[in-house]
DSSP file (Angstrom, degrees, kcal/mol; ACC not computed):
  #  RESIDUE AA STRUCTURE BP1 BP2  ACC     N-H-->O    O-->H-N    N-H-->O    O-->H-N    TCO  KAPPA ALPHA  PHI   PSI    X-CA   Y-CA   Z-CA
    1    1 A X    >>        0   0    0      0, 0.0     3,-1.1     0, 0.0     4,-0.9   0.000 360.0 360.0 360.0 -38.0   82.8  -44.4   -5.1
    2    2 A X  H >>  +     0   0    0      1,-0.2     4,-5.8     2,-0.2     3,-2.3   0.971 360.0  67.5 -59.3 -35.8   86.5  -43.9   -3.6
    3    3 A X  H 34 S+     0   0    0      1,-0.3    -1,-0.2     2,-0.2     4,-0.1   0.639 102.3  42.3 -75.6   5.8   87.6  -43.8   -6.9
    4    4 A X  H <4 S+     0   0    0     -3,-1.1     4,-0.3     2,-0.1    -1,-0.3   0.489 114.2  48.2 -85.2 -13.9   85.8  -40.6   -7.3
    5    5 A X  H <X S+     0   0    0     -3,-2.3     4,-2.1    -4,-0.9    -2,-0.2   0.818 106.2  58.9 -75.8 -48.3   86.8  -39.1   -4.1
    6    6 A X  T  < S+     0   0    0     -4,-5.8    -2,-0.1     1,-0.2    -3,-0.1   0.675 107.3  49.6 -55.3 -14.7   90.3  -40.1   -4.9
    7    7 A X  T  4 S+     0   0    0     -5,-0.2    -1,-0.2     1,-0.1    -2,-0.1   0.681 108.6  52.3-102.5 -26.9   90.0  -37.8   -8.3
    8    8 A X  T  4 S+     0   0    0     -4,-0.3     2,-0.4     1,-0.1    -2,-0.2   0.814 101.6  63.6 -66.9 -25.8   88.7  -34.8   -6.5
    9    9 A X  S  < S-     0   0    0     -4,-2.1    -1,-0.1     1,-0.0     3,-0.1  -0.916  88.3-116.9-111.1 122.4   91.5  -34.6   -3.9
   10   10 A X        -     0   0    0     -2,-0.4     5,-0.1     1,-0.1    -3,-0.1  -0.240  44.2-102.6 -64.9 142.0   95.0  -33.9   -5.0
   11   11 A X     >  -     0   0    0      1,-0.1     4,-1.2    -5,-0.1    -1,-0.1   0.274  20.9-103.4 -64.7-165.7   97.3  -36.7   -4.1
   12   12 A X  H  > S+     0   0    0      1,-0.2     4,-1.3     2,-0.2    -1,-0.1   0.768 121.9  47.4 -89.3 -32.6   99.7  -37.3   -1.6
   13   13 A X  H  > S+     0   0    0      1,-0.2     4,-1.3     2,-0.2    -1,-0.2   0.806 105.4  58.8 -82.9  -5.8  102.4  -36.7   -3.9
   14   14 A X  H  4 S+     0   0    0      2,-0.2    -1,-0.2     1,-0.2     4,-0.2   0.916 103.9  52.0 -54.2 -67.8  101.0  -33.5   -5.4
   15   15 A X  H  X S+     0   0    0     -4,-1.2     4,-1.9     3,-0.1    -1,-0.2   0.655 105.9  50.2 -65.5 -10.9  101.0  -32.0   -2.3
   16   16 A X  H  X S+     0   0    0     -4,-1.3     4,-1.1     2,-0.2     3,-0.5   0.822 113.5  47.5-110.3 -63.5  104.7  -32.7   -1.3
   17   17 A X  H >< S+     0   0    0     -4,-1.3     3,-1.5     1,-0.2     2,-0.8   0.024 111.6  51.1 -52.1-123.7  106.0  -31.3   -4.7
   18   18 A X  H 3> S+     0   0    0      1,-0.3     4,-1.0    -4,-0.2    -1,-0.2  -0.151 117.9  36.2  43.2 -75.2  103.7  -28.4   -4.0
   19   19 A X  H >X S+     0   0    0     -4,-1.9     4,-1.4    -2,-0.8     3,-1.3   0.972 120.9  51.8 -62.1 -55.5  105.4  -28.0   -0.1
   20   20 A X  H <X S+     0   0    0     -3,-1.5     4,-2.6    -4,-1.1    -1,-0.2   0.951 114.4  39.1 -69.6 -47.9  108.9  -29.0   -1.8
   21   21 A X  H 34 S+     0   0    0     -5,-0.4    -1,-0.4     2,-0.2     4,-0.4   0.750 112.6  55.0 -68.8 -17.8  108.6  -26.3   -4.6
   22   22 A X  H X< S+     0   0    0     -3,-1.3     3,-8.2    -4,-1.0     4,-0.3   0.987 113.1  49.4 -94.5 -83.7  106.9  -23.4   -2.0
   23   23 A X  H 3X S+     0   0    0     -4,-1.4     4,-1.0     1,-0.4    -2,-0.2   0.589  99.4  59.1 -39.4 -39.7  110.3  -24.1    0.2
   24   24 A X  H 3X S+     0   0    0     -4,-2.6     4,-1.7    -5,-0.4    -1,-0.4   0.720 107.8  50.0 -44.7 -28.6  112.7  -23.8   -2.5
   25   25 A X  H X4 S+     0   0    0     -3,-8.2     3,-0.9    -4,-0.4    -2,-0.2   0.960 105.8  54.3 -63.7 -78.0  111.2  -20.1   -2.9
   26   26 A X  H 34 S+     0   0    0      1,-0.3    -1,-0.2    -4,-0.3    -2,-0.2   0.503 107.4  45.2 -46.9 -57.0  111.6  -19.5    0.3
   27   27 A X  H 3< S+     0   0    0     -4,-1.0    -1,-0.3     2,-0.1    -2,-0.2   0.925  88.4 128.8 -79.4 -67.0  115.9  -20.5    0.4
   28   28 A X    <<  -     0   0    0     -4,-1.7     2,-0.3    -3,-0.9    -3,-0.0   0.511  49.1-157.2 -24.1 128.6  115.9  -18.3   -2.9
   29   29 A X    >   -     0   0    0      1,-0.0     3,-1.2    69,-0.0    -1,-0.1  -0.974  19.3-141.9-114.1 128.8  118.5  -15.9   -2.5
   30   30 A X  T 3  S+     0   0    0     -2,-0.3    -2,-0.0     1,-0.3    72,-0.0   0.473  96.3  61.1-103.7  38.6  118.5  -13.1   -4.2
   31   31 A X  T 3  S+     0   0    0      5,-0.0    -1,-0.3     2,-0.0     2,-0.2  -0.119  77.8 149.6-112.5  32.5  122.5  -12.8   -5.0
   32   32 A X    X>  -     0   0    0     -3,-1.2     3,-4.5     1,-0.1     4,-1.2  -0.428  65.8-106.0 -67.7 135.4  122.1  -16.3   -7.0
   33   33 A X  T 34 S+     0   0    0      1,-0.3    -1,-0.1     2,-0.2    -2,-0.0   0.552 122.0  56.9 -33.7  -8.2  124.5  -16.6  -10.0
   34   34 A X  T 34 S+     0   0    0      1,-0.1    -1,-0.3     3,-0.0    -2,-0.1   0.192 104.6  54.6-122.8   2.8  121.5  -16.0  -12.4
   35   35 A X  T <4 S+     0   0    0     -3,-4.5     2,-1.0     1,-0.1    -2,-0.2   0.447  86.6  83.9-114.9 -12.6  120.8  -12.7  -10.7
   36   36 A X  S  < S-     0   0    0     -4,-1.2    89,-0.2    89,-0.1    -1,-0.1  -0.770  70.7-150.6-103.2 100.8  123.9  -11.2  -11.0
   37   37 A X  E     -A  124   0A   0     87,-1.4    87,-1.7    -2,-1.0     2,-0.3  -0.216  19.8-179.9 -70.3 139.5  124.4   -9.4  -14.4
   38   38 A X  E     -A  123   0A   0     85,-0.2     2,-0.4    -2,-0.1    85,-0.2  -0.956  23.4-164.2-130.9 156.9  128.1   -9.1  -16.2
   39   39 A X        -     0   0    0     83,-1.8     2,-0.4    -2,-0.3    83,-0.2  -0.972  15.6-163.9-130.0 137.0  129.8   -7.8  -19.0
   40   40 A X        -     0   0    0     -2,-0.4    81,-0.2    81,-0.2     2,-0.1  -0.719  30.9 -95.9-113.6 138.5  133.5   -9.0  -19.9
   41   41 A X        -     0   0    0     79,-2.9    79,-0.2    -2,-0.4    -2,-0.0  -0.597  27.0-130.0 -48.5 140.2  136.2   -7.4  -22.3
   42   42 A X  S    S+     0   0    0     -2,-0.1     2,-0.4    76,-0.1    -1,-0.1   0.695  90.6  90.2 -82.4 -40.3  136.1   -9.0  -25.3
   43   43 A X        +     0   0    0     99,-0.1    76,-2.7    75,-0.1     2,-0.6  -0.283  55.7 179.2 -95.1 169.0  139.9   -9.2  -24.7
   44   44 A X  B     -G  118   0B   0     -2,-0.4    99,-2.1    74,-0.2    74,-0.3  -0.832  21.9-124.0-128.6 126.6  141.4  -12.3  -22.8
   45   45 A X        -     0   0    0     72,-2.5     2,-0.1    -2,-0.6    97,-0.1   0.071  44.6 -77.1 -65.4-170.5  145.0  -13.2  -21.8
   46   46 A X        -     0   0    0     95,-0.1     3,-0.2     1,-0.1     6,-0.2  -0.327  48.6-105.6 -83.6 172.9  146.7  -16.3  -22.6
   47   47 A X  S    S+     0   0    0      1,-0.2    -1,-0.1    -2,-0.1    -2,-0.1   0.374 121.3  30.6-116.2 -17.9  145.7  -19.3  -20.6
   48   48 A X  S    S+     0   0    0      0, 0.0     2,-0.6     0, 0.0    -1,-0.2  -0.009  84.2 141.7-144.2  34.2  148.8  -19.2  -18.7
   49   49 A X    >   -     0   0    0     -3,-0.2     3,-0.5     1,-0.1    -4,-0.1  -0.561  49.3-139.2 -54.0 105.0  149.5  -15.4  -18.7
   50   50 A X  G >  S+     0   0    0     -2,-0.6     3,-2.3     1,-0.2     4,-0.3   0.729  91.9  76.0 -61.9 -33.5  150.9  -14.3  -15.3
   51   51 A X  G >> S+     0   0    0      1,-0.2     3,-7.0     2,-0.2     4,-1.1   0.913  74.0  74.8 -49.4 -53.7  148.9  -11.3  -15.3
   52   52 A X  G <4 S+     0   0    0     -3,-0.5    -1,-0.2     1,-0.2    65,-0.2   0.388  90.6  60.0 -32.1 -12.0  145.7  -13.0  -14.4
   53   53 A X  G <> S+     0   0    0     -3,-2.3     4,-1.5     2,-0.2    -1,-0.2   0.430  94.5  61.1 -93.6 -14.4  147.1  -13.3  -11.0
   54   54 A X  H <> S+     0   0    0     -3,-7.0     4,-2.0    -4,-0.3    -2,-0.2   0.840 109.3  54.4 -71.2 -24.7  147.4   -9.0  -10.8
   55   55 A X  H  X S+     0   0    0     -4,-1.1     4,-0.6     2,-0.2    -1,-0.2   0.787 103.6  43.3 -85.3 -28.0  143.6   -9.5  -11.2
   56   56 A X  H  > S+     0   0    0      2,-0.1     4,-0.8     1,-0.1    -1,-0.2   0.871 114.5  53.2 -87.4 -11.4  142.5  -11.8   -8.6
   57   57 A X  H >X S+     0   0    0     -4,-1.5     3,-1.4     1,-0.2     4,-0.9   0.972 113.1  47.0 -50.7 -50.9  144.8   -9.9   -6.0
   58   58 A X  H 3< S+     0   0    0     -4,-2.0    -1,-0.2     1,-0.3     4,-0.2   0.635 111.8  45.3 -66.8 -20.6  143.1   -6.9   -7.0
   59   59 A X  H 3X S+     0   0    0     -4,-0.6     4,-0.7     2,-0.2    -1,-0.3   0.542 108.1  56.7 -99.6 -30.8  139.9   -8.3   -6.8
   60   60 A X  H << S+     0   0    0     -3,-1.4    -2,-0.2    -4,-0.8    -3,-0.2   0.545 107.0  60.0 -91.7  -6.6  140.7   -9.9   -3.3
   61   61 A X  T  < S+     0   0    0     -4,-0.9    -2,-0.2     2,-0.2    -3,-0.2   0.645  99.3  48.8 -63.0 -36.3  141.5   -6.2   -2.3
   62   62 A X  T  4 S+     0   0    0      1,-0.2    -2,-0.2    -4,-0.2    -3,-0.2   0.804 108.3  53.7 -94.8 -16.4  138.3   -4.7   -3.0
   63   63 A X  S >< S-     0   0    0     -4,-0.7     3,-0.6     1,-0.1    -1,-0.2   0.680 102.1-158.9 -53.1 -33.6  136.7   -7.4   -1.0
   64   64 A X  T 3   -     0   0    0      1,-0.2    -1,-0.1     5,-0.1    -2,-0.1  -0.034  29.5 -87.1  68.7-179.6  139.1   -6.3    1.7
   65   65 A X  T 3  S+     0   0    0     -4,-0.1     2,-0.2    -3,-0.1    -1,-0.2   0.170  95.5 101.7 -94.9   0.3  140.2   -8.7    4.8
   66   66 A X  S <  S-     0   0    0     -3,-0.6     2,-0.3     2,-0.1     4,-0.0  -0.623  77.1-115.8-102.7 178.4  137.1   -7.6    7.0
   67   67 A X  S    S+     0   0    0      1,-0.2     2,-0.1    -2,-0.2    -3,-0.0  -0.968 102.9  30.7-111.8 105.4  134.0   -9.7    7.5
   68   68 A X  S    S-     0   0    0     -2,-0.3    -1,-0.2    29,-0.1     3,-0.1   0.282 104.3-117.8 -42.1 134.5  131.1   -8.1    6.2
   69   69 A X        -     0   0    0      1,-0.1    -5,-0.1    -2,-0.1    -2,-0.1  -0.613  49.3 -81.7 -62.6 135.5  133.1   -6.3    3.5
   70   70 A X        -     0   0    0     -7,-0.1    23,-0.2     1,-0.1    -1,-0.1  -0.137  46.5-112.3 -45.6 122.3  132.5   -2.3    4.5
   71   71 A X  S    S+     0   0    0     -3,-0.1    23,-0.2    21,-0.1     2,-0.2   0.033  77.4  29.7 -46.6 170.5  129.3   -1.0    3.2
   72   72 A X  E    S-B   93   0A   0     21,-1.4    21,-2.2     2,-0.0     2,-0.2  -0.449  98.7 -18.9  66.4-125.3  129.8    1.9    0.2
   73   73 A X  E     -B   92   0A   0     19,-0.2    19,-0.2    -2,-0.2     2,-0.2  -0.757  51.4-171.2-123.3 158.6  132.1    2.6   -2.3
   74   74 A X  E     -B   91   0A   0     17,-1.8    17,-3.9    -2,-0.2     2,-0.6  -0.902   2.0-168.5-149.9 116.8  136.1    1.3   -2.7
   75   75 A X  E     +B   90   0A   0     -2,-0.2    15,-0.3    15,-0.2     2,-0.2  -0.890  19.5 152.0 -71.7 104.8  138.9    2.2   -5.1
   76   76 A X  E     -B   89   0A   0     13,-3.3    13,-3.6    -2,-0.6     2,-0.2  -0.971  21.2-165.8-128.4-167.1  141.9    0.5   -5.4
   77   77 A X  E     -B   88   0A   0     11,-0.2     2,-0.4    -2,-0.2    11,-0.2  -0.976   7.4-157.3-142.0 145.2  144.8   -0.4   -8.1
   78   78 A X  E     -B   87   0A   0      9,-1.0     9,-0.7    -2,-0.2   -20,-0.1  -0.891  15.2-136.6-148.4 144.5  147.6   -2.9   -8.2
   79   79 A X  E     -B   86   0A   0     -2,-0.4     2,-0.2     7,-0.2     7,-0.2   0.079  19.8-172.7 -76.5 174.5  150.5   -2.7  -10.0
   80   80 A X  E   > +B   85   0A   0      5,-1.0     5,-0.8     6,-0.0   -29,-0.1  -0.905  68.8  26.0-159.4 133.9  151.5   -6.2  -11.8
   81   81 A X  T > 5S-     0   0    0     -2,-0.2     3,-1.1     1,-0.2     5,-0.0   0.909 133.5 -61.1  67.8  38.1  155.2   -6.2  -13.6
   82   82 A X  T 3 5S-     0   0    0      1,-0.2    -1,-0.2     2,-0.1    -3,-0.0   0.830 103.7 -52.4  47.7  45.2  156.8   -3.8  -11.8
   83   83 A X  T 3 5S+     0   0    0      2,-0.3    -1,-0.2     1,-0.0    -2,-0.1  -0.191 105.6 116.2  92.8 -28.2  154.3   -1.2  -12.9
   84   84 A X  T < 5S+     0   0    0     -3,-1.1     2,-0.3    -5,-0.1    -3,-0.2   0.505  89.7  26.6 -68.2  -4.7  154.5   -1.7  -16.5
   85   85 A X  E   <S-B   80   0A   0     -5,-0.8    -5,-1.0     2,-0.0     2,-0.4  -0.970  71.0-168.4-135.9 130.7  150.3   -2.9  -15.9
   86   86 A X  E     -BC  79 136A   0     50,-2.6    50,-1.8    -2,-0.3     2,-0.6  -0.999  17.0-134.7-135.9 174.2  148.0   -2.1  -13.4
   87   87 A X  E     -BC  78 135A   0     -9,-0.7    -9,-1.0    -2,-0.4     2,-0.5  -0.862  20.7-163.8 -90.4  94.8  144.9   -3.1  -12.3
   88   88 A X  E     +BC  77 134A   0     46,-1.5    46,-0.9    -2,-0.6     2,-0.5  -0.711  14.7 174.4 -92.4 121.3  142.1   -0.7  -11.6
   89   89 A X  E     -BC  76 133A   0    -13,-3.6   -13,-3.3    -2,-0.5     2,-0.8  -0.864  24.5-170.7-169.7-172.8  139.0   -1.1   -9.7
   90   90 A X  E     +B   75   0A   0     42,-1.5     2,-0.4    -2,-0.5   -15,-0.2  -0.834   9.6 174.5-136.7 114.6  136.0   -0.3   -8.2
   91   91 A X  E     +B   74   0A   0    -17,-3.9   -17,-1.8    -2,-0.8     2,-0.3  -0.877   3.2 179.5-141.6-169.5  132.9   -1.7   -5.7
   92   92 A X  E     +BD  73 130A   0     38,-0.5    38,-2.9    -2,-0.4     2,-0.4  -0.929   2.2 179.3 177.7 114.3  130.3   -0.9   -4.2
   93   93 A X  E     -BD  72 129A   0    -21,-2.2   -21,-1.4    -2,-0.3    36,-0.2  -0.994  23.5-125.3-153.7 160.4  127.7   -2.6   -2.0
   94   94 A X        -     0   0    0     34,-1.1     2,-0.3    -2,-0.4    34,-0.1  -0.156  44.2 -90.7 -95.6 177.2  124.4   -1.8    0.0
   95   95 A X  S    S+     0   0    0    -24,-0.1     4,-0.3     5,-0.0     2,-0.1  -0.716  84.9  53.7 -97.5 166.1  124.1   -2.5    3.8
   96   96 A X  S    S-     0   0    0     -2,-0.3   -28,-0.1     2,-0.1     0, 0.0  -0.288 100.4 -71.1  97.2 178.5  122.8   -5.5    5.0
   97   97 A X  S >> S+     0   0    0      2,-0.2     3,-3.1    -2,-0.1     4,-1.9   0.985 123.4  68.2 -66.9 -56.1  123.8   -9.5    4.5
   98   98 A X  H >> S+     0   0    0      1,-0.4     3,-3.8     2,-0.2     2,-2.0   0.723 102.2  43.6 -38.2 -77.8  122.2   -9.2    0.7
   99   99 A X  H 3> S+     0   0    0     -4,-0.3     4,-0.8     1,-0.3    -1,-0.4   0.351 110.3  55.8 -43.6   7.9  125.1   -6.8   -0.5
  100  100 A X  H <4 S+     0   0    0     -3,-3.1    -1,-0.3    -2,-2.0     4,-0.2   0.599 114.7  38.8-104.9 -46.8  128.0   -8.8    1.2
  101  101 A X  H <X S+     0   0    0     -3,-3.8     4,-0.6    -4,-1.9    -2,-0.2   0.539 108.3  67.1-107.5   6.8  127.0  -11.8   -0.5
  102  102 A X  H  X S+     0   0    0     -4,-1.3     4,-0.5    -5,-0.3    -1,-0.2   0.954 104.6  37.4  11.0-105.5  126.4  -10.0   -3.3
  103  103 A X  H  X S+     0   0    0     -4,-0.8     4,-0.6    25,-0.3    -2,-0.2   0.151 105.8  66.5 -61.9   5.4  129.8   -9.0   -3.9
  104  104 A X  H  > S+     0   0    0     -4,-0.2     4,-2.9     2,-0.1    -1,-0.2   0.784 106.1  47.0 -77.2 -54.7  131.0  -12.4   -2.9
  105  105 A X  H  X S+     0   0    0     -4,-0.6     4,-0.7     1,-0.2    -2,-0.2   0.840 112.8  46.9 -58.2 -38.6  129.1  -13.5   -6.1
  106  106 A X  H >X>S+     0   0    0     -4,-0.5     4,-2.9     2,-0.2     3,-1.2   0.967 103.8  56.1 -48.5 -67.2  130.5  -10.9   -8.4
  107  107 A X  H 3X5S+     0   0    0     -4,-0.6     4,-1.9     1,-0.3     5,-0.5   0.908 117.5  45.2 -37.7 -48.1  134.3  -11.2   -7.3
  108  108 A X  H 3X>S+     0   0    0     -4,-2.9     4,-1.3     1,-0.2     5,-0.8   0.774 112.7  49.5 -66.5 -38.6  133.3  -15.1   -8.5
  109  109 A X  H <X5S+     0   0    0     -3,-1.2     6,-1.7    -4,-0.7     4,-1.5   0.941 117.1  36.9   1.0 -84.1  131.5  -13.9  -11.6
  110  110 A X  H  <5S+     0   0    0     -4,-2.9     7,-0.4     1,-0.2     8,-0.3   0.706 128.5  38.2 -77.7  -6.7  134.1  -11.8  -12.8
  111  111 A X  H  <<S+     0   0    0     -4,-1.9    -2,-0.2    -5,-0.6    -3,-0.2   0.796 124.7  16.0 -89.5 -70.7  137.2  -14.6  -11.4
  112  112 A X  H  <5S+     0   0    0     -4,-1.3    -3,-0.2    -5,-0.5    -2,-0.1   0.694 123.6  31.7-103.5 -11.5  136.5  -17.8  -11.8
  113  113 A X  S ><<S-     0   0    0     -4,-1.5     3,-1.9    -5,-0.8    -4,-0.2   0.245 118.6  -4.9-119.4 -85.2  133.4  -18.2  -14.3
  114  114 A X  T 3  S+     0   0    0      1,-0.3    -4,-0.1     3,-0.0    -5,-0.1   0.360 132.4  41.7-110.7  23.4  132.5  -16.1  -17.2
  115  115 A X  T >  S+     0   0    0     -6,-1.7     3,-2.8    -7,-0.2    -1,-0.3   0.331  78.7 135.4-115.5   2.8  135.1  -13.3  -16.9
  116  116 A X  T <  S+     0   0    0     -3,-1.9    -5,-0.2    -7,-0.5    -4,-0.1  -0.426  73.5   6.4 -80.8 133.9  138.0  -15.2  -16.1
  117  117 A X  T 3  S+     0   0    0     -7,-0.4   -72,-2.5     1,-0.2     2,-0.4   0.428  99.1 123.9  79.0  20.1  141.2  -14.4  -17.7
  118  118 A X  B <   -G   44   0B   0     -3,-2.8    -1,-0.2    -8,-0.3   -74,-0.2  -0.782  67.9-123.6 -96.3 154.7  139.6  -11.4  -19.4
  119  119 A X  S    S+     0   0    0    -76,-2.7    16,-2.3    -2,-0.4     2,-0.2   0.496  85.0   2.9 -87.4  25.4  141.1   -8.0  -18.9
  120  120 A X  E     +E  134   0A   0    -79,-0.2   -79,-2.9    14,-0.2    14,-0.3  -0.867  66.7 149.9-170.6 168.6  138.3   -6.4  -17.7
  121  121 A X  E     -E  133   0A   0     12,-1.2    12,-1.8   -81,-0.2   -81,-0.2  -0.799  22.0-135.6-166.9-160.1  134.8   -7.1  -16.7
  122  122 A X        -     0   0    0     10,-0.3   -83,-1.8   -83,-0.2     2,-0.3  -0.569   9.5-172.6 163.6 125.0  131.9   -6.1  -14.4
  123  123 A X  E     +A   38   0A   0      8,-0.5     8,-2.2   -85,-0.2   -85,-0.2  -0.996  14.6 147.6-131.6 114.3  129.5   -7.4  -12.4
  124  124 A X  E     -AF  37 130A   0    -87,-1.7   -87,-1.4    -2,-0.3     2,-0.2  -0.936  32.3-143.9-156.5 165.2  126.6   -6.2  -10.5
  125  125 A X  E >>  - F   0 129A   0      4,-1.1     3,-1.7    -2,-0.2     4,-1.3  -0.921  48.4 -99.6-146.2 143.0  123.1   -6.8   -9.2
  126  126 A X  T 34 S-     0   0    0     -2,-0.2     4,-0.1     1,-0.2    -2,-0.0  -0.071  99.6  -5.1 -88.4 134.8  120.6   -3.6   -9.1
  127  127 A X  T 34 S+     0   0    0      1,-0.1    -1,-0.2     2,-0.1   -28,-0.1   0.309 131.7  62.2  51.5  10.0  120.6   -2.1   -5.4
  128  128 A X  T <4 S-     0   0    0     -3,-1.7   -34,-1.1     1,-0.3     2,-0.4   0.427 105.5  -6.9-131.4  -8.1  122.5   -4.5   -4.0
  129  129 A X  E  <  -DF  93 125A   0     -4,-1.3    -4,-1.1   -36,-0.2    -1,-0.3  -0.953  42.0-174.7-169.1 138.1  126.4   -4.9   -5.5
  130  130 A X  E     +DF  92 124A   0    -38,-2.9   -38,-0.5    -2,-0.4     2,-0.2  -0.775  11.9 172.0-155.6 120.2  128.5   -3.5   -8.1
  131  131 A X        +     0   0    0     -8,-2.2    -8,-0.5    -2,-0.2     2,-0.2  -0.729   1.6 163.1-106.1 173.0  132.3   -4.5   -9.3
  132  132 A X        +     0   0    0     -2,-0.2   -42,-1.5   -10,-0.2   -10,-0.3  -0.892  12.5 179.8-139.4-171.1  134.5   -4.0  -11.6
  133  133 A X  E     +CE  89 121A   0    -12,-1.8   -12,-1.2    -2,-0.2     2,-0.5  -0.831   5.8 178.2-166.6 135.0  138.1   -4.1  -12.8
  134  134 A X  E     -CE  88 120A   0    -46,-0.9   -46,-1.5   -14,-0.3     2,-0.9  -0.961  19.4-133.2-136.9 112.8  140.2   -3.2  -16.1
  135  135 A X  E     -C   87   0A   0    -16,-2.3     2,-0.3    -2,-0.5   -48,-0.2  -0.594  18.8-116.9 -91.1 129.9  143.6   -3.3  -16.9
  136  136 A X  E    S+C   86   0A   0    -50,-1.8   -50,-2.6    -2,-0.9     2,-0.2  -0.736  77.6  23.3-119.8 164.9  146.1   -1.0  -18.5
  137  137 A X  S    S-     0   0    0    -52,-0.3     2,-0.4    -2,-0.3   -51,-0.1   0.710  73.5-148.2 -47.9 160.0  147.8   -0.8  -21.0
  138  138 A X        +     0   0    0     -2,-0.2     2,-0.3   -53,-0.1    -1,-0.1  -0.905  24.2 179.8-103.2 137.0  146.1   -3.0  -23.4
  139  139 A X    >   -     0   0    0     -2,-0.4     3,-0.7    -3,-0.1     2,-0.0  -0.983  37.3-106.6-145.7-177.5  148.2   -4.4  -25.5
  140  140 A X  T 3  S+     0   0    0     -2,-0.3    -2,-0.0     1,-0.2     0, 0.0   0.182  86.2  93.8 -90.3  39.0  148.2   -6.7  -28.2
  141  141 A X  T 3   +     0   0    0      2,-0.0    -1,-0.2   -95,-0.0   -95,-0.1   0.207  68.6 108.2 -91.8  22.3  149.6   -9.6  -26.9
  142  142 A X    <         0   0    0     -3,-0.7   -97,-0.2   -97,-0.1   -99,-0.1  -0.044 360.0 360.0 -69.4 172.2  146.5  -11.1  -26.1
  143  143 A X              0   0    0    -99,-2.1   -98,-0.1   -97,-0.1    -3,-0.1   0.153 360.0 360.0 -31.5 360.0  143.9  -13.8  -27.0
């Protein structure tokens, strides 16, 4: 007889994957790497291409120095090679925490994983963050 009670009633361990997967929703955030859409330039500097450094300044610009980065839109540009390149770009983030951390996730996006060391990109996630950044001239001394 237990062992027919015991097949009707979900185990012990059932229930705690159950609780543990419910609580993982909950932590979901929704400025997760897998939420944030990109597109990169097809072209990409050399792996130790100096330029690549005009783009994470630029990039650490539009983020600014304040904490929460200022709600709306920001331009800037910065020059790289004593002009002969510059950087251009553009964000954009909602109010509240979500857009903050948002663009935290972009800047990362379009730096350090699957734009990095191209010369332009974008990154955004819909109603909450939008970067980008392109450099000119292109020329052919690329990847």
């Amino acid at each position: 007889m237990s062992s027919s009670s015991s097949s009707s009633s979900p185990s012990t361990a059932a229930v705690l994957v159950a609780m543990i997967m419910i609580m993982s929703l909950i932590g979901t955030h929704p400025t997760s790497a897998h939420e944030i859409t990109h597109v990169c330039n097809g072209a990409v500097f050399h792996r130790d291409d100096h330029r690549r450094v005009c783009v994470y300044h630029l990039l650490d610009h539009l983020l600014g120095w304040t904490d929460p980065v200022p709600v709306g839109e920001y331009y800037d540009t910065y020059d790289c090679d004593r002009g002969r390149h510059t950087v251009y770009g553009y964000r954009w983030r909602a109010d509240g925490y979500d857009g903050a951390a948002c663009l935290g996730t972009a800047k990362d996006v379009l730096q350090n994983r699957q734009c990095a060391g191209h010369i332009g990109g974008r990154a955004w996630s819909e109603g909450l963050c939008y970067m980008r950044f392109e450099m000119y001239p292109i020329e052919e001394d690329l990847e």
